[in-house]
N, CA and C atoms as an extended XYZ file, in Angstrom:
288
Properties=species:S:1:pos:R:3:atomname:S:1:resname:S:1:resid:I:1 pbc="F F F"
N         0.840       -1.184        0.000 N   UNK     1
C         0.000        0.000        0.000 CA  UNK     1
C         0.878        1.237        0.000 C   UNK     1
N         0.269        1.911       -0.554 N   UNK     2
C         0.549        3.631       -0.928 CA  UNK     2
C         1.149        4.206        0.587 C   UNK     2
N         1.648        4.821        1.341 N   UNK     3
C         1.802        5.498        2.299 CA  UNK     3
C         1.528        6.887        2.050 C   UNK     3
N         0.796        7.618        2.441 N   UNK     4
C         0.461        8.867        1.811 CA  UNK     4
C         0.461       10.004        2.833 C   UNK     4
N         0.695        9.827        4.397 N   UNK     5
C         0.374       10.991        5.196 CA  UNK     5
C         1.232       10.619        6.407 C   UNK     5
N         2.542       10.824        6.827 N   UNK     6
C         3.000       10.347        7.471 CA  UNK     6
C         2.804       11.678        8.968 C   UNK     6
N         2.572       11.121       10.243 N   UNK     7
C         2.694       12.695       11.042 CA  UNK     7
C         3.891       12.384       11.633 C   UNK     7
N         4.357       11.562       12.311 N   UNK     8
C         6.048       11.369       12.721 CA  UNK     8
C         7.082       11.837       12.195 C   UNK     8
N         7.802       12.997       12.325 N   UNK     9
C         8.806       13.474       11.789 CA  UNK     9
C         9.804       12.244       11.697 C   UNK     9
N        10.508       11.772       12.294 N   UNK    10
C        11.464       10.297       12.810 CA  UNK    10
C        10.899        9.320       11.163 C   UNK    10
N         9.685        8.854       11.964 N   UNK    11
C         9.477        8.101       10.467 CA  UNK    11
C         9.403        8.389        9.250 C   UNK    11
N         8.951        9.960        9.171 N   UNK    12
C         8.716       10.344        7.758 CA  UNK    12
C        10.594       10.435        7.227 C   UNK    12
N        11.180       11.369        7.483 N   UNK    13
C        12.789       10.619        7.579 CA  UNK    13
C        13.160        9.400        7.421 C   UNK    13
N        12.790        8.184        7.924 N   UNK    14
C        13.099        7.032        7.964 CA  UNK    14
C        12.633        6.127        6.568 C   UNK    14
N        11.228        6.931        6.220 N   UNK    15
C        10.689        6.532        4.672 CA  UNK    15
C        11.136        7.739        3.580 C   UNK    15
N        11.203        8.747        3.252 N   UNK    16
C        11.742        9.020        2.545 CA  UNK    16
C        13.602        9.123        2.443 C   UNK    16
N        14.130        9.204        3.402 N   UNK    17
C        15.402        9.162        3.247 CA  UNK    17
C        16.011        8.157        3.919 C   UNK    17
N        15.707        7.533        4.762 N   UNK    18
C        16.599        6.280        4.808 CA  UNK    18
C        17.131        6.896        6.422 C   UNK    18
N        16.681        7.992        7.069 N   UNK    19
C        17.532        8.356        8.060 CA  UNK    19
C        16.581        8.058        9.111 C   UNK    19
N        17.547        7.526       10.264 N   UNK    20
C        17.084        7.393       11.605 CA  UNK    20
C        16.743        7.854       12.450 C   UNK    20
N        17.361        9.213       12.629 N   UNK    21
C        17.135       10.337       13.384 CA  UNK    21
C        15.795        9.964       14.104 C   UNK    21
N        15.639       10.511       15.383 N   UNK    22
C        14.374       10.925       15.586 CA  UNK    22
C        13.348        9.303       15.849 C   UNK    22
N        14.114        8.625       15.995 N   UNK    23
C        13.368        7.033       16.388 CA  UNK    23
C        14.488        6.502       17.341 C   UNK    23
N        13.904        5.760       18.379 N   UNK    24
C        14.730        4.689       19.419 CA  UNK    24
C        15.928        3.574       18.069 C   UNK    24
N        17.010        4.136       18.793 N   UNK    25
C        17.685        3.003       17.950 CA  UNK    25
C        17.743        1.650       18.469 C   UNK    25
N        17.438        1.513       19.227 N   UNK    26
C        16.536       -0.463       19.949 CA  UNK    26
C        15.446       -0.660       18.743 C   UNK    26
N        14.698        0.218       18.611 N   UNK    27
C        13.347       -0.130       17.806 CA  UNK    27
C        13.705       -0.106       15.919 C   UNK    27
N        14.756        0.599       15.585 N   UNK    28
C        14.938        0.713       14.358 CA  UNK    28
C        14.577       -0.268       13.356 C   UNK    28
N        15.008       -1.623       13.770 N   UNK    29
C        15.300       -2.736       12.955 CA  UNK    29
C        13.535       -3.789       12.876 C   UNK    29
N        12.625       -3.723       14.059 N   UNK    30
C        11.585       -3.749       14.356 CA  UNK    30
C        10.293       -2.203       13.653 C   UNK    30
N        10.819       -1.251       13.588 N   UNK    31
C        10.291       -0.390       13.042 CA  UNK    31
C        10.099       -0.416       11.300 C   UNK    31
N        11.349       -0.776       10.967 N   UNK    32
C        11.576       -1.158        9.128 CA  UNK    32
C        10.988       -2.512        8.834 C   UNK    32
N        10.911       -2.994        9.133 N   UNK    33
C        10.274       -4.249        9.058 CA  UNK    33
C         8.269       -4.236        9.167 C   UNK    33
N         7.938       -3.310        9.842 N   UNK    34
C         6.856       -2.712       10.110 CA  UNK    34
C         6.555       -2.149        8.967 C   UNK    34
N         7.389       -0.846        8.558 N   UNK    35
C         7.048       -0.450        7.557 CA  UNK    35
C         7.285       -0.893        6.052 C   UNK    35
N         7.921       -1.575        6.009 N   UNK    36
C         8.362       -2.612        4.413 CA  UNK    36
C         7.256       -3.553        4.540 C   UNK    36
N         6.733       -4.070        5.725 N   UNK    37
C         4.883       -4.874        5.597 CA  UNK    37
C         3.806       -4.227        5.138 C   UNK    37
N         3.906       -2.739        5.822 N   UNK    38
C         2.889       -1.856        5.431 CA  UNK    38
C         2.862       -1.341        3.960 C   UNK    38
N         3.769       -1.177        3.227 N   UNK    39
C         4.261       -1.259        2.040 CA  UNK    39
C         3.969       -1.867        1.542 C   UNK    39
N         4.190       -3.439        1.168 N   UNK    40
C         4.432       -4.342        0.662 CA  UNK    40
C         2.490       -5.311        1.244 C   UNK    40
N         1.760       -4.622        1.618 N   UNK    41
C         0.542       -5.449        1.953 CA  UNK    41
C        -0.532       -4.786        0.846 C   UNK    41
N        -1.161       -5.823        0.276 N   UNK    42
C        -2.116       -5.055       -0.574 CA  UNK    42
C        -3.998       -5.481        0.145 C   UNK    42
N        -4.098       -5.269        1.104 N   UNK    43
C        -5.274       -4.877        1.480 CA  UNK    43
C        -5.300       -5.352        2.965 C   UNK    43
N        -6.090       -4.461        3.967 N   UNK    44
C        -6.252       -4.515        5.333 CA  UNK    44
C        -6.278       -5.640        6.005 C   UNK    44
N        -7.029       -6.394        5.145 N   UNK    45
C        -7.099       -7.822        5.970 CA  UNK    45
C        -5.795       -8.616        6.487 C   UNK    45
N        -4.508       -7.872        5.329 N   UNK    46
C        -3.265       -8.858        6.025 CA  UNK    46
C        -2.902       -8.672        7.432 C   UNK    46
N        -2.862       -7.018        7.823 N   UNK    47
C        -2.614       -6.634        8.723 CA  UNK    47
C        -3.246       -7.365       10.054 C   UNK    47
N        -4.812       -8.152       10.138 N   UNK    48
C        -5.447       -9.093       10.797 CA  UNK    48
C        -4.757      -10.112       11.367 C   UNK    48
N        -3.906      -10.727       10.917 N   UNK    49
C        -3.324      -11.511       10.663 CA  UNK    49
C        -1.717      -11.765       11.457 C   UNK    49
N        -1.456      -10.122       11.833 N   UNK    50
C        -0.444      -10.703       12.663 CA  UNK    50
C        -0.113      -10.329       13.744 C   UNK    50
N        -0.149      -11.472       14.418 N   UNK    51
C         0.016      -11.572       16.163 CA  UNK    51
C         1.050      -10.647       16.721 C   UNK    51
N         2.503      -11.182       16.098 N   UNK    52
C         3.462      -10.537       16.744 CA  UNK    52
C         3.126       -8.939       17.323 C   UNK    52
N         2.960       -8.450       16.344 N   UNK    53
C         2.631       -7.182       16.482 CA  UNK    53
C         1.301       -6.890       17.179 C   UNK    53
N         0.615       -7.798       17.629 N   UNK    54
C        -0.550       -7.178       18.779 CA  UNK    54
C        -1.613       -6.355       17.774 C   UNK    54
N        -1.434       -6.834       16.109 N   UNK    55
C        -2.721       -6.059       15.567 CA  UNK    55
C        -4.039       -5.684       15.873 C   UNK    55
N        -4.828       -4.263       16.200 N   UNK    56
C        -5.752       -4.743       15.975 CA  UNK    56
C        -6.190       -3.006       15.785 C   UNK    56
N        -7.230       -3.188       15.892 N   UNK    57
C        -8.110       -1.660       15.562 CA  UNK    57
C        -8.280       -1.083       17.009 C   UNK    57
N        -8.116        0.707       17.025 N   UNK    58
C        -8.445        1.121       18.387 CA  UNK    58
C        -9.945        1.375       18.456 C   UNK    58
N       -11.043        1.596       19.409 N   UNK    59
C       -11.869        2.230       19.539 CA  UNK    59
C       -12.584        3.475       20.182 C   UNK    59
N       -13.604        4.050       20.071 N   UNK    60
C       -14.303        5.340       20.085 CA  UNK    60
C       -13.706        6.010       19.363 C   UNK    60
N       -12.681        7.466       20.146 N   UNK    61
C       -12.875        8.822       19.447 CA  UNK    61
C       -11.961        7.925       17.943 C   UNK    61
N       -10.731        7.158       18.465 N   UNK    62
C        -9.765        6.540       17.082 CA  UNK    62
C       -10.325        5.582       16.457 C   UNK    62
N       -11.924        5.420       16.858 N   UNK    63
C       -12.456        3.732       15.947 CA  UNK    63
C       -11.880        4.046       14.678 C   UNK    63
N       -11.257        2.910       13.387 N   UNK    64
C       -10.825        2.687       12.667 CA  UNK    64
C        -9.180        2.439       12.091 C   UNK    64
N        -8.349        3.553       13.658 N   UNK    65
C        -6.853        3.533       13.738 CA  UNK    65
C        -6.653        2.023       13.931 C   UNK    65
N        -5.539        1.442       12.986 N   UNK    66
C        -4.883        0.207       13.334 CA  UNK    66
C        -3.539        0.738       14.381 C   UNK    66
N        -3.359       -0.099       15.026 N   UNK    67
C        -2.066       -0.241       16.575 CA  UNK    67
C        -0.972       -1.302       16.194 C   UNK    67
N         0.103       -1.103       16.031 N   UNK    68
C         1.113       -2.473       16.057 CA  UNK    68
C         2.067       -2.117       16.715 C   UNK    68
N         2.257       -3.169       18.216 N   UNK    69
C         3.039       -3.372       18.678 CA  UNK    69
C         4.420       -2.904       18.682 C   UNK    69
N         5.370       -1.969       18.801 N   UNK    70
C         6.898       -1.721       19.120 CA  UNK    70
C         7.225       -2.398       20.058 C   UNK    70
N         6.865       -1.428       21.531 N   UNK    71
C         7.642       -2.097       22.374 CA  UNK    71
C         6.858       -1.765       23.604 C   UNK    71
N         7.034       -2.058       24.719 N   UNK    72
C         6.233       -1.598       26.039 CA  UNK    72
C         5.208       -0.450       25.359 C   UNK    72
N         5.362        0.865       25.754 N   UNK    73
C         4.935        1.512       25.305 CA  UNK    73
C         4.673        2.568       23.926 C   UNK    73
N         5.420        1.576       23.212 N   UNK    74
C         5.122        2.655       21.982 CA  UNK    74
C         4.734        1.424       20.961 C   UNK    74
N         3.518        2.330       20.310 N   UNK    75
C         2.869        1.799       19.141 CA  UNK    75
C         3.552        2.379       17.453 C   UNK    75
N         2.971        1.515       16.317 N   UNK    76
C         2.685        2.195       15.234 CA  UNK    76
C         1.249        2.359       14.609 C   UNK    76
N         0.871        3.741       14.586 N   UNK    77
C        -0.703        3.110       13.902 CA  UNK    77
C        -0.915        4.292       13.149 C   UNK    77
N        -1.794        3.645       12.414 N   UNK    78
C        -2.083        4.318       10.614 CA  UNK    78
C        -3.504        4.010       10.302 C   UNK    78
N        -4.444        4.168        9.705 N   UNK    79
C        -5.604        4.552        8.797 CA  UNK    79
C        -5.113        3.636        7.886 C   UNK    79
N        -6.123        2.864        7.004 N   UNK    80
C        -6.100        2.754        5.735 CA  UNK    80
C        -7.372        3.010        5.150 C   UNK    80
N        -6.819        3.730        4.030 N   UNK    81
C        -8.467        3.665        3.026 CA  UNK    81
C        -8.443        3.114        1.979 C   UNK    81
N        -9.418        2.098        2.044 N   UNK    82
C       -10.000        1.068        1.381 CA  UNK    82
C       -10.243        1.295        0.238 C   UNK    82
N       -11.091        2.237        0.028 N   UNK    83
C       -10.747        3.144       -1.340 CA  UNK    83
C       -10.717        3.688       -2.322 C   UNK    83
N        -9.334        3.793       -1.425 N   UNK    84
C        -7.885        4.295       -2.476 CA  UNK    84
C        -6.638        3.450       -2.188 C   UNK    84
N        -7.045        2.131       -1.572 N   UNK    85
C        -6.038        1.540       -0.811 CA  UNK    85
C        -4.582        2.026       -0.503 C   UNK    85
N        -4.659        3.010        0.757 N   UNK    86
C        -3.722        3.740        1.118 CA  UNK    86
C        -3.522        3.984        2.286 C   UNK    86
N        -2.615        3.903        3.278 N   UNK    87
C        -2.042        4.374        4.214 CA  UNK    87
C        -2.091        6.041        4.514 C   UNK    87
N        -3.011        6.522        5.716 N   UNK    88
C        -2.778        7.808        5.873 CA  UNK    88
C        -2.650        7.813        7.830 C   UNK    88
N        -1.704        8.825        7.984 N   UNK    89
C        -1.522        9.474        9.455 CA  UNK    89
C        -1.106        8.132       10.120 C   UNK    89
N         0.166        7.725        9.373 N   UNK    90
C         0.709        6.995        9.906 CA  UNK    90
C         1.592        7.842       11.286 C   UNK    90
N         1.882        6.897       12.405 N   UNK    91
C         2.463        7.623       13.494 CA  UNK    91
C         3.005        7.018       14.240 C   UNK    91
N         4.175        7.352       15.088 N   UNK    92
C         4.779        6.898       16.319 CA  UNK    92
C         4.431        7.418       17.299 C   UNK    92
N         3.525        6.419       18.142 N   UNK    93
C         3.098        6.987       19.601 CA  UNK    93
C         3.562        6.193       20.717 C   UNK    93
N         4.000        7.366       21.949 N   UNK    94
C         3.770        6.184       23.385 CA  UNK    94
C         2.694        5.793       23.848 C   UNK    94
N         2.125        4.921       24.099 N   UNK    95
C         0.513        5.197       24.939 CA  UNK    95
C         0.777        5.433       26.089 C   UNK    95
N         1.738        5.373       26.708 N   UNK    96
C         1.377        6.024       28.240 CA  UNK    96
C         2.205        7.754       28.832 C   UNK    96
């Protein structure tokens, strides 16, 4: 899928240029791998599918945000629209 709206400065760096800056370097290698799936998946349902990462959808005010797993506290989660099958407001968050 398309990636089209990144809000993470760190990641948006990390997808267009290749630079790390601005992300846990523990998480780097777990983070690219995240995003070369998100890339490389052609429709929502794959994302269902995997455990490791603690997939799943958030609910109320974020119903529809997908969540994947980093690490204790930090997630990755992104929108997709169906469509336009595309990735939007992708982000690096802590939850706590």
């Amino acid at each position: 899928m398309k990636i089209t709206n990144v809000r993470h400065k760190g990641l948006r760096r990390l997808i267009e240029k290749d630079d790390t800056a601005g992300l846990p370097a523990q998480y780097i290698g777990k983070i690219r791998n995240i995003i070369a799936f998100l890339q490389d998946m052609s429709s929502e349902e794959e994302v269902r599918g995997i455990s490791t990462w603690n997939a799943h959808q958030l609910t109320g005010e974020r119903k529809g945000t997908w969540s994947l797993f980093v690490s204790r506290n930090w997630r990755i989660t992104f929108v997709v629209k169906n469509d336009e099958v595309e990735i939007i407001d992708l982000d690096f968050e802590d939850y706590h």
